[in-house]
C-alpha positions as CSV (number, residue, x, y, z in Angstrom):
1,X,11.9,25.5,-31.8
2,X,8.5,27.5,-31.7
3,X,5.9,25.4,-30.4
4,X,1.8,26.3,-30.5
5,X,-0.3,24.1,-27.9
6,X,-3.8,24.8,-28.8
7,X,-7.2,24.0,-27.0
8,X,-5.8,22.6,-23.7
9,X,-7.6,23.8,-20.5
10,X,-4.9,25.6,-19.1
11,X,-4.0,24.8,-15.3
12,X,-1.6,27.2,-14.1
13,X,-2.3,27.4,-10.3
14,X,0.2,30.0,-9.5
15,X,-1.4,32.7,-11.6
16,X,-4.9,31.6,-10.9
17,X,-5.7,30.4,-14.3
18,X,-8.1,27.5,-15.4
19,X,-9.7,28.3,-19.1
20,X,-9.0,27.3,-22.0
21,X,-6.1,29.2,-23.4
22,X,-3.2,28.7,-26.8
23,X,0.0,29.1,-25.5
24,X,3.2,29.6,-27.3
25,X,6.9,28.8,-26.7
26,X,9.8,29.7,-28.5
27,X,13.3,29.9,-27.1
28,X,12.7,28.2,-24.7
29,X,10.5,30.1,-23.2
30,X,6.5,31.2,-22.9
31,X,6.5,34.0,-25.0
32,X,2.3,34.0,-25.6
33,X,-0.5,32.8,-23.5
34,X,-4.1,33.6,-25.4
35,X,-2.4,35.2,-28.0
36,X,0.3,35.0,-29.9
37,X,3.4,37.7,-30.1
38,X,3.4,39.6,-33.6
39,X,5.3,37.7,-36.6
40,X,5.1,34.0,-34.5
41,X,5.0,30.8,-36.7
42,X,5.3,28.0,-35.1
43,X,7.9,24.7,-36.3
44,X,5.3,22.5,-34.1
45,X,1.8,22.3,-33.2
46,X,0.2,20.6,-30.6
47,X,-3.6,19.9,-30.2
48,X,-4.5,19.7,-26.6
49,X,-8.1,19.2,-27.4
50,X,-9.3,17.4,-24.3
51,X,-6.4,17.3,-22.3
52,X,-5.2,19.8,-19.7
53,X,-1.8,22.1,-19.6
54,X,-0.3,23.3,-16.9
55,X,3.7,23.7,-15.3
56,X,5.5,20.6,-15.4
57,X,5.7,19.2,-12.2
58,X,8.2,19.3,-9.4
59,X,9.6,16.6,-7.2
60,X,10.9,17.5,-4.0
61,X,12.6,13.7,-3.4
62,X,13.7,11.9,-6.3
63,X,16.8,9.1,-5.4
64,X,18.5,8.3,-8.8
65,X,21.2,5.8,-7.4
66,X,24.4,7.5,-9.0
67,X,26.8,7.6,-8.1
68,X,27.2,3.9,-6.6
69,X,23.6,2.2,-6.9
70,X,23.3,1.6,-11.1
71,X,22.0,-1.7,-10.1
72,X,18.9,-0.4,-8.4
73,X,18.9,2.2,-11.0
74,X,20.7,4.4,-13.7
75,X,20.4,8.3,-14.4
76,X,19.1,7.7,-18.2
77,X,16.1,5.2,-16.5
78,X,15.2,7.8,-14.0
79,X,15.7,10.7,-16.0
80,X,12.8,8.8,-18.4
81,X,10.5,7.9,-15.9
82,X,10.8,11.4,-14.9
83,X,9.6,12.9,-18.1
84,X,7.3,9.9,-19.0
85,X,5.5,11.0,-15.8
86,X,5.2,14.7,-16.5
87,X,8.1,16.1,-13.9
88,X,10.8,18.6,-15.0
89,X,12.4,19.3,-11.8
90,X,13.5,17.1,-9.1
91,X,15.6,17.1,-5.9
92,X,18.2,14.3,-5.3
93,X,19.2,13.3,-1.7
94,X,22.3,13.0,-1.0
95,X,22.2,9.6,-0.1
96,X,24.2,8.1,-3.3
97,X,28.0,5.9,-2.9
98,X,29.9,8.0,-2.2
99,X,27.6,10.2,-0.5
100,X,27.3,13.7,-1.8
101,X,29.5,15.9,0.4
102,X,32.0,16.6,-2.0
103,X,31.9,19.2,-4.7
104,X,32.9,17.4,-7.5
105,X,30.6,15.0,-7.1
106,X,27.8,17.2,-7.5
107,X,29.3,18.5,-10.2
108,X,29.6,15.2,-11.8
109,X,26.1,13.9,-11.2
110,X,24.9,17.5,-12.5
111,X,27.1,17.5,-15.6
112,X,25.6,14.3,-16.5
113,X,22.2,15.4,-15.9
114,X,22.7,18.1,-18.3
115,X,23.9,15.5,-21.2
116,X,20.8,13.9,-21.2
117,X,19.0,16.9,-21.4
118,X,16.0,15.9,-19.5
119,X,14.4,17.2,-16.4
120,X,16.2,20.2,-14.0
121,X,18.3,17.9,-11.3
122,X,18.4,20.0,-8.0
123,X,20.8,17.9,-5.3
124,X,20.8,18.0,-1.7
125,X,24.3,18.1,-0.4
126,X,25.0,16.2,2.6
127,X,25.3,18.1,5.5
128,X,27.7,16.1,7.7
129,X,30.6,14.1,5.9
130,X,29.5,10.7,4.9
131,X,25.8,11.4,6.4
132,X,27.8,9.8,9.8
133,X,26.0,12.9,12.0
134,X,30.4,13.5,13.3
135,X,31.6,16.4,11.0
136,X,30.1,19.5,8.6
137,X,30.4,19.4,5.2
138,X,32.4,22.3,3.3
139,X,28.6,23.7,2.5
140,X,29.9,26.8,0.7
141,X,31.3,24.7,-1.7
142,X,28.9,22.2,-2.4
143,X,26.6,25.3,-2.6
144,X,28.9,26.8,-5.2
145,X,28.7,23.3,-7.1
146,X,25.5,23.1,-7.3
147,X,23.3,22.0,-4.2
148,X,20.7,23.5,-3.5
149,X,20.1,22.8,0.4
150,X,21.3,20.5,2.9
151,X,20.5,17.1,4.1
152,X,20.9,13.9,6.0
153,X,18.7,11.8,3.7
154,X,17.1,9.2,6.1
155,X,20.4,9.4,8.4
156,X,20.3,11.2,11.5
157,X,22.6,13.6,13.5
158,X,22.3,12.3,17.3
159,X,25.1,14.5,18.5
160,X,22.9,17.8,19.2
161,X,25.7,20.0,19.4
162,X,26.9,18.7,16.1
163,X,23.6,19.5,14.7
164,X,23.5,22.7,16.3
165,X,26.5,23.9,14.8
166,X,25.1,22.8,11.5
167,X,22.1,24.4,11.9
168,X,23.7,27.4,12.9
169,X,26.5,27.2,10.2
170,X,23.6,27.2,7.6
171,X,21.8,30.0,8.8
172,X,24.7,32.3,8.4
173,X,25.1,31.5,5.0
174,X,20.8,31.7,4.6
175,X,21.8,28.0,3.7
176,X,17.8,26.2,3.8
177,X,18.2,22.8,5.7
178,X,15.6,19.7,4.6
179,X,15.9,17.0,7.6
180,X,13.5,14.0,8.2
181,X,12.4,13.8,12.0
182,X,12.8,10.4,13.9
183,X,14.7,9.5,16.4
184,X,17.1,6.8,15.6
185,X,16.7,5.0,19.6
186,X,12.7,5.1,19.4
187,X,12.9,3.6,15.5
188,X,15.9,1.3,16.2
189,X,15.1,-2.0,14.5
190,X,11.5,-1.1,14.0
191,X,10.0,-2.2,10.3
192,X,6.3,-0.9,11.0
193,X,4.4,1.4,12.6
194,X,3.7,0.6,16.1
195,X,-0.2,-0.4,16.3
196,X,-2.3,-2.7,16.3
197,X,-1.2,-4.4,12.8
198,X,2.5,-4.9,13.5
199,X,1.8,-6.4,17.1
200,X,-1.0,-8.6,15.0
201,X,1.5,-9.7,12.5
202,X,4.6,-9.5,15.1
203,X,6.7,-6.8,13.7
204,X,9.1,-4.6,15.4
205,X,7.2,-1.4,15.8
206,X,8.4,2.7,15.3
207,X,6.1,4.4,17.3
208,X,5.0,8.0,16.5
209,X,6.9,9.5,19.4
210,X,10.1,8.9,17.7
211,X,9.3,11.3,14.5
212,X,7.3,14.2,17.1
213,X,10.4,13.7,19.8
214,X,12.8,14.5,16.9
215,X,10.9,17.1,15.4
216,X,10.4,18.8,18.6
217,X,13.9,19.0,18.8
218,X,14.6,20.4,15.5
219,X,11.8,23.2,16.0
220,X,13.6,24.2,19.4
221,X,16.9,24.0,17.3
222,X,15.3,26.3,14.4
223,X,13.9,28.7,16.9
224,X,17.5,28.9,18.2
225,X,19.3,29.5,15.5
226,X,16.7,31.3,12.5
227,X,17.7,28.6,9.8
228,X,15.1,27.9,7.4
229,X,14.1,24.2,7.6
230,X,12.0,22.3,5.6
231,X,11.1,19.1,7.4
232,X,10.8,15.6,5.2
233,X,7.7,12.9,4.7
234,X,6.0,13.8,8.1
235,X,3.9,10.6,8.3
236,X,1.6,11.1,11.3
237,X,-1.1,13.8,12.9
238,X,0.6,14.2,16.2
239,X,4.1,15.3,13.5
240,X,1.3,17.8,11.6
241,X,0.2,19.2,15.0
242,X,4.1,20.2,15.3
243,X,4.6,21.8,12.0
244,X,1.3,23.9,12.2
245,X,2.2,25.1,15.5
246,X,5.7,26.3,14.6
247,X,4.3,27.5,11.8
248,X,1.6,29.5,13.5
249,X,4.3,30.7,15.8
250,X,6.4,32.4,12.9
251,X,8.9,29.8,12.5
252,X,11.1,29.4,8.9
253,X,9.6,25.6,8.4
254,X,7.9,23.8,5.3
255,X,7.0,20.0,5.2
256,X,5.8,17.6,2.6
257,X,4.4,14.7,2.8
258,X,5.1,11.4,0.2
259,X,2.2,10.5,-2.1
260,X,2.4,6.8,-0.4
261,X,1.3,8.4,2.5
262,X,-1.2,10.4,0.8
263,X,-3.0,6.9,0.3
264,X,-2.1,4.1,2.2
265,X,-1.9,3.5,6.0
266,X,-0.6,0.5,7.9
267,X,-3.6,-2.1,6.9
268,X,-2.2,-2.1,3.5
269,X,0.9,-4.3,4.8
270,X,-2.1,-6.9,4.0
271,X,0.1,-10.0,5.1
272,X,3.3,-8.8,5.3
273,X,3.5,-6.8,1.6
274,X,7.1,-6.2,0.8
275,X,6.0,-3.2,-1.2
276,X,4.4,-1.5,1.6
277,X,7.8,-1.1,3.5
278,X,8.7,2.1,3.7
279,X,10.4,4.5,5.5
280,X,8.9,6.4,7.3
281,X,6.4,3.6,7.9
282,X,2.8,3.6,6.7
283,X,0.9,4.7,9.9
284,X,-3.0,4.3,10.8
285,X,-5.7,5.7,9.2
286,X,-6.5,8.6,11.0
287,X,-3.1,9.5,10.7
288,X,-3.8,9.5,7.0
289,X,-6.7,11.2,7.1
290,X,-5.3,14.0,8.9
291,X,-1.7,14.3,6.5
292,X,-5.0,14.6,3.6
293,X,-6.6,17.5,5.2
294,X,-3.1,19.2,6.1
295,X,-2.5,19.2,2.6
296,X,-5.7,20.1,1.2
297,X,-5.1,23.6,4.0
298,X,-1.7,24.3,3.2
299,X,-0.1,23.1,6.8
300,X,1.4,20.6,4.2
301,X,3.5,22.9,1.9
302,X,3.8,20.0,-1.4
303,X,3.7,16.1,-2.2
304,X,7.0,14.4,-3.3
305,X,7.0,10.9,-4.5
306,X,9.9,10.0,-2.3
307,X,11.1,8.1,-5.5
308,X,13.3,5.0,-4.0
309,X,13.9,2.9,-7.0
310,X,15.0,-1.2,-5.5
311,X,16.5,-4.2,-7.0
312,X,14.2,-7.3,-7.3
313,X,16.4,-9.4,-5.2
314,X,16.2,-6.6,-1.9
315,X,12.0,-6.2,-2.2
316,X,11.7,-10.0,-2.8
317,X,12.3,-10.9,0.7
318,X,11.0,-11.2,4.3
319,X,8.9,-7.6,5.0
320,X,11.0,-7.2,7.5
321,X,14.4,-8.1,5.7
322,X,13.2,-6.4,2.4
323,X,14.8,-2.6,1.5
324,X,12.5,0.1,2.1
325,X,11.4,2.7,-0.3
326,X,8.8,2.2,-3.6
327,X,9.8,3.6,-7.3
328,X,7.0,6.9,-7.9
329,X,8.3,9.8,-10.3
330,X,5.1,8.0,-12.7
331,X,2.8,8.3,-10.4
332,X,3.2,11.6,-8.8
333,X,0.5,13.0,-11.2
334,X,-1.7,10.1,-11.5
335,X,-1.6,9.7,-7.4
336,X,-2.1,13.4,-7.2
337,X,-5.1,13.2,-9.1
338,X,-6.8,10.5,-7.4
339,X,-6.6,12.2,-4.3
340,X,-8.6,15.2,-6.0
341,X,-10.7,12.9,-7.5
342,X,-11.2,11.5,-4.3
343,X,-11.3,14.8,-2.0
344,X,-13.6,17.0,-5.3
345,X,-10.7,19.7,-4.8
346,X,-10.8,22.2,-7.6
347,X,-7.9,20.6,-9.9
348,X,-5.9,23.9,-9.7
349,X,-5.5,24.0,-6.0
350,X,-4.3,20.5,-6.1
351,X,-1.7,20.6,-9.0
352,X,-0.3,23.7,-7.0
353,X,0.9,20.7,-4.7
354,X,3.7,19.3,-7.3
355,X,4.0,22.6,-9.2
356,X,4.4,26.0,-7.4
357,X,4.0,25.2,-4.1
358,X,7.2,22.9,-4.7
359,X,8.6,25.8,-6.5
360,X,8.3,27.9,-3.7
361,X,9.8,25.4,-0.9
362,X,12.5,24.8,-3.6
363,X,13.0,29.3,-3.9
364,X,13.6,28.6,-7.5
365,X,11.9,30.1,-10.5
366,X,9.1,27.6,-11.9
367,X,6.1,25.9,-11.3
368,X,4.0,28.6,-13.6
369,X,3.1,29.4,-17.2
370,X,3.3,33.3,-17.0
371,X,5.0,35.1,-20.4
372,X,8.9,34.7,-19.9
373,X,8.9,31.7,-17.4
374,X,11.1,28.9,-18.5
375,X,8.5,26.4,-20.8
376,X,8.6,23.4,-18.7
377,X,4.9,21.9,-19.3
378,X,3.4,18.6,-18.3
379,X,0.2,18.1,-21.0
380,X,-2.1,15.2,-19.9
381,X,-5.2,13.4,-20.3
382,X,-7.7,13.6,-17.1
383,X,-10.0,11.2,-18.4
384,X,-7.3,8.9,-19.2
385,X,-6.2,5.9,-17.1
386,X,-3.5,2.6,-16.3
387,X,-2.9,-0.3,-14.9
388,X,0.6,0.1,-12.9
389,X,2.6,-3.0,-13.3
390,X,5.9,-3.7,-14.1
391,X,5.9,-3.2,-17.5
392,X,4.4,0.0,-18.0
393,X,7.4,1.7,-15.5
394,X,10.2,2.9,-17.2
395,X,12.1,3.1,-14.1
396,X,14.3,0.2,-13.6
397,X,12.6,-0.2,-9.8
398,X,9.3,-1.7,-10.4
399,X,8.8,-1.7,-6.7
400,X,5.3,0.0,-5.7
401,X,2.4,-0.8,-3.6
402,X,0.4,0.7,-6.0
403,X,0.7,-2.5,-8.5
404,X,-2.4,-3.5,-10.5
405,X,-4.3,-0.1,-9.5
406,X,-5.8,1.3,-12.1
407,X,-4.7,5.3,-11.5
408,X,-6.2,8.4,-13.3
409,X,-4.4,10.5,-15.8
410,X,-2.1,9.9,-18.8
411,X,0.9,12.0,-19.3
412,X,0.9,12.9,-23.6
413,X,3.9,15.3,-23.9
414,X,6.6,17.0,-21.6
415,X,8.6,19.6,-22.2
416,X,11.8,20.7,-20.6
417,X,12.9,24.0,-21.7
418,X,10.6,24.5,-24.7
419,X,11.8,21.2,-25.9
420,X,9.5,18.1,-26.3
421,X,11.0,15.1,-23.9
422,X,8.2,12.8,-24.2
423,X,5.1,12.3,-26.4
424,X,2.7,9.7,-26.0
425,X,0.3,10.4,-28.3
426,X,-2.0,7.5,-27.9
């Protein structure tokens, strides 16, 4: 199909552009920006009068529960809350049942990805078998089958030699490794961070210590053995401190940072807010504060939703019996717009946050609107706005802290591949 989008403000961040420009698909593909190529005639036109266009967003953590959690979720929900909220690419962890360490399941869950012909699916393959931190995964071959780095999920690898040699196994290979720091002693039991609000509400605390202990020991492990690492939902200033000074020091690491903590901090557990369990935990403000301004400078490298989709009955409960994690592949793009909204960043520089930054920290071919790039486009309305509730999500985890906000932005059309996914053209 040949596709004309007419008077949007084009955002693409990666090629500096922010004007008003036509842009024109066909293939598949951008094939015109400003002008159109000789002899086009488009099948489809789109007005973007008022609304802005720009590369379709990419989410570095998106759980989709399959294999093993279709309760909590199913691939065609996900898959439509993906494009309902503007995103064309997203990484899976490979914390499914059975865990992704085998190649055939990754070529299963990609396989049925493609069938529903919705957004890009890039999965983490797990690095040790069963995520149990005891044995390395065949990584060649998962990386044959399809995954595109190597993780633990929220699991942990206490065995440092173990780790070592994964690191190390990974590195020859040029293999990137994505691990979340926190050390599974210091966070034992824990359900909050460790402050003033969980002592005042009597909650197990995680303290910060157990994310910079762990990270310090993955930077010592990097600088040992060259692998590139990108390090997962770093939640607190003292964990920034790290990452900037590895990074100042030459080391291979990216981070990102979930758009939960983008916003919230541990007073949001209000009296004891199911919703607001997460994992890593919601920390104080300052620590808040200072993930904002990391990602406003670059230390932060791109914002993820951390998409955990949960069953009714597993938030419903005690804060500290309920399951961690809060449904967000909708509102990456509205969250992500509040916070420039809130910060008065120019609108390109913070879009390059879920577009090529992610691109970049993913090494794969997207997140910008140049002639010949693959025409995955996210078209919204700035001025536009909802109220998040349960019924408005099409994921089938309606679990988010963010319920009854009334967010910025309203995604009108995506399109995957020069093909139009969703259109909401109220």
């Amino acid at each position: 199909m040949k596709i004309h989008i007419k008077n949007g403000r084009l955002i693409d961040p990666a090629n500096g552009t922010d004007a008003q420009r036509e842009v024109f698909i066909a293939a598949g593909r951008i094939v015109g920006v400003g002008a159109a190529p000789q002899g086009f005639a488009a099948n489809r036109v789109i007005d973007a009068t008022g609304l802005v266009v720009c590369p379709g967003l990419i989410d570095l953590s998106a759980r989709l529960r399959e294999p093993g959690y279709e309760y909590k979720a199913t691939l065609e929900s996900e898959m439509a809350a993906a494009v309902a909220g503007g995103v064309t690419s997203l990484v899976c962890p490979p914390d499914t049942d059975p865990v992704l360490d085998e190649p055939g399941l990754v070529e299963m869950l990609k396989h049925r990805a493609r069938n529903l012909a919705s957004a890009h699916v890039y999965p983490l393959g797990a690095l040790t078998v069963g995520l149990a931190g005891e044995r390395l995964t065949e990584m060649a071959e998962l990386y044959e089958a399809g995954c595109i780095a190597f993780s633990q999920a929220n699991a942990q690898v206490t065995d440092t030699r173990v780790l070592l040699r994964a690191l190390q196994y990974a590195a020859t290979f040029g293999f990137k490794v994505w691990l979340q720091p926190e050390d599974p002693y210091l966070a034992r039991d824990g359900v909050a961070h460790e402050g003033e609000v969980a002592t005042r509400l009597g909650l197990p605390g995680i303290p910060v210590c157990a994310e910079t202990i762990a990270l310090s020991r993955l930077l010592v492990l990097v600088r040992e053995t060259g692998v590139a690492l990108h390090v997962r939902r770093i939640s607190s200033a003292a964990g920034l401190e790290g990452i900037a000074r590895a990074k100042d020091a030459g080391l291979p690491v990216t981070c990102d940072i979930s758009i939960n903590h983008l916003h919230l901090c541990e007073q949001d557990i209000g009296y004891f807010n199911p919703q607001a369990r997460l994992i890593p935990p919601l920390r104080t403000s300052a620590d808040r504060e200072a993930l904002r301004r990391g990602l406003a400078d670059g230390t932060v490298d791109a914002l993820c939703s951390d998409h955990t989709p949960v069953d009714d009955d597993a938030k419903q409960l005690p804060f500290g019996e309920a399951e961690p994690g809060a449904t967000g592949l909708e509102l990456l793009l509205p969250l992500t717009l509040k916070w420039a909204d809130e910060t008065q960043l120019p609108l390109g520089r913070t879009l390059a946050r879920v577009t090529s930054d992610a691109a970049r920290v993913l090494g794969i071919q997207a997140g910008h609107l140049a002639v010949g790039a693959t025409a995955d486009v996210c078209i919204f309305d700035p001025r536009g706005s909802f109220k998040v509730s349960p019924a408005v999500l099409r994921s089938q985890g309606k679990n988010t802290p963010f319920l009854g906000a009334e967010l910025p932005g309203r995604v009108r059309y995506t399109l995957i591949d020069g093909h139009i996914a969703f259109e909401n053209g109220r």
